[in-house]
C-alpha positions, 0 to 999 in steps of 0.5 A, a space after each residue: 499544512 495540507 499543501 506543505 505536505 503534498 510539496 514536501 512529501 518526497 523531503 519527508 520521506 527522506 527525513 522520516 528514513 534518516 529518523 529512522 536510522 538514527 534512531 533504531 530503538 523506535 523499531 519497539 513500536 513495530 507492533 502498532 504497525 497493524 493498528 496504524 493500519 487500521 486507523 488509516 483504512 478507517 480515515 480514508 473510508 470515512 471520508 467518502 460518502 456512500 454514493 462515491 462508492 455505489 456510482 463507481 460500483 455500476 462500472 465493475 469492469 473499471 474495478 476488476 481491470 484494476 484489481 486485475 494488477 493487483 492478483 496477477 501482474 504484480 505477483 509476475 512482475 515481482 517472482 519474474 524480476 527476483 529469480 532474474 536478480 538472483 535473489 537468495 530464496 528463503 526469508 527473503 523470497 517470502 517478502 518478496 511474495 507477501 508484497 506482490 500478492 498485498 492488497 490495492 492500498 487505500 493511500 492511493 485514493 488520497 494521491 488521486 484527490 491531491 491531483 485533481 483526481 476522483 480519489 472514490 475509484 481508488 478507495 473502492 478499487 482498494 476496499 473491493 481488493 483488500 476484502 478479497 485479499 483478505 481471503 486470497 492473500 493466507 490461501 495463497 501463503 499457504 498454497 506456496 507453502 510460506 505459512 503453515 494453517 495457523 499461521 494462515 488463520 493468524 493472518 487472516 485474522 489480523 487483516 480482518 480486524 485491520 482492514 474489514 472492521 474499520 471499513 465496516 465501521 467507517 461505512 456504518 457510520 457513513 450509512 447512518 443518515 450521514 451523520 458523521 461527516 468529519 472534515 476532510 482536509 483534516 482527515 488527508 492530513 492525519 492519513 499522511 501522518 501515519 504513513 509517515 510514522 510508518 515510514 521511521 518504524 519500518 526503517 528504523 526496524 531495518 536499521 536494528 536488524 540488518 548489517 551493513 554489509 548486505 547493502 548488494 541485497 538491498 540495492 536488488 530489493 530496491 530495483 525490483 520495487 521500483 520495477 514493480 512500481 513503475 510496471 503498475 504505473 504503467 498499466 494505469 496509463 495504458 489502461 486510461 489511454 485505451 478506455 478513453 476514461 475521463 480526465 478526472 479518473 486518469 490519476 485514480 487509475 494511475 495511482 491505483 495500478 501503481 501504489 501498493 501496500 508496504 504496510 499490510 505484508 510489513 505487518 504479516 511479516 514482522 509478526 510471523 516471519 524473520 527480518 529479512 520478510 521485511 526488507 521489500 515492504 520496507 524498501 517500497 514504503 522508502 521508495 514509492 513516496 519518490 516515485 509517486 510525486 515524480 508521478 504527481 508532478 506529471 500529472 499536474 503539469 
């Protein structure tokens, strides 16, 4: 099954958007959005032993150029293209904000193991961003003047019990004398489930909400995801080409530079902000399942 899902991956992105367009009732299940996040943070870490993320931790420099892309270039990339494409300001500039600035995503770790890659880069890249982001990410909502105090205390809330409470869990579990050690084939298999399932929430929200005739922002939005995707692939090459890392850690900075997270600014924006906030986090978790096994196939070949 576990092979299915990495061959099919992209055709079930596609059949998860049609699911999802179909049936746009299913966008009454939007509010579990966060908790599927927090099942997923939980999956991911649970399945790496502590040394994975101590023997990455003695190499700081490889996790701060990493998260270098996730508080900087992103956020450039990502404001320079949408003034370019002329995108309308408002609701729709705000999720364009709350996606550049998200967090490193953790499902980055599980494309690296399914390449041959050391998947405990990106979950210790991704851990190491979103505990930070956690901070940074309603300072900086509040700072462009997207949210106000409690809405900025209101986020911060959700990303903790979302994200650093299931990690601390997943890590205390771990720490214990190892003594849950959960098979990990099955643990890949119900993170890309729930990526999946996110997928058909986020569209069939879309689907509910807005009309057909804004197909030109769409097709804008669309273009600067995959800017943004490519630009962070991008980065992740170049960045193993010149340090010379091992082959092994290729894919991890890769994907790690290129993935990002649809679901943590999908989750901020259906609670606190308009439909139109959305739009890029839902666009990117259509896309990037396409761009990333374009990704995969490279590296596999």
């Amino acid at each position: 099954m576990q092979n299915t899902l990495r061959k099919y991956y992209g055709f079930l992105t596609i059949l998860c958007v049609f699911i999802g367009f179909l049936f746009p009732q299913l966008a009454e299940l939007s509010w579990l959005v966060p908790y599927f996040l927090a099942v997923l943070v939980f999956s991911l870490v649970i399945e790496h032993r502590i040394s994975d993320f101590t023997r990455v931790v003695r190499r700081p420099r490889t996790i701060l150029l990493l998260s270098l892309s996730n508080f900087l270039i992103f956020p450039l990339v990502g404001v320079i293209t949408g003034y370019l494409l002329a995108l309308p300001p408002g609701e729709i500039f705000t999720g364009v904000i709350l996606l550049t600035f998200a967090p490193s995503p953790v499902v980055a770790a599980l494309w690296s193991e399914l390449s041959g890659g050391d998947g405990s880069i990106s979950i210790t890249t991704a851990l190491f961003t979103m505990i930070l982001g956690i901070m940074i990410y309603p300072l900086i909502l509040f700072v462009l003047g997207i949210s106000s105090p409690n809405i900025s205390f209101k986020i911060f809330q959700l990303l903790t019990l979302s994200i650093f409470v299931p990690a601390a869990v997943a890590l205390f579990l771990r720490f214990e004398g190892e003594k849950y050690i959960p098979a990990k084939k099955i643990m890949t298999m119900i993170s890309s489930f729930i990526s999946l399932f996110i997928v058909v929430m986020a569209v069939a929200h879309m689907a509910s909400r807005v009309m057909s005739n804004e197909v030109d922002i769409l097709l804008k939005i669309g273009l600067l995801v995959t800017i943004l995707i490519l630009c962070g692939f991008l980065y992740g090459y170049l960045l193993g080409k010149f340090k010379k890392v091992i082959s092994m850690d290729k894919p991890a900075l890769i994907y790690t530079s290129g993935m990002r997270d649809g679901i943590i600014p999908l989750s901020v924006a259906l609670l606190y902000f308009s439909t139109y906030a959305t739009l890029p986090a839902t666009l990117l978790l259509i896309i990037m399942p396409f761009l990333v096994v374009g990704v995969y196939y490279v590296i596999k070949t």
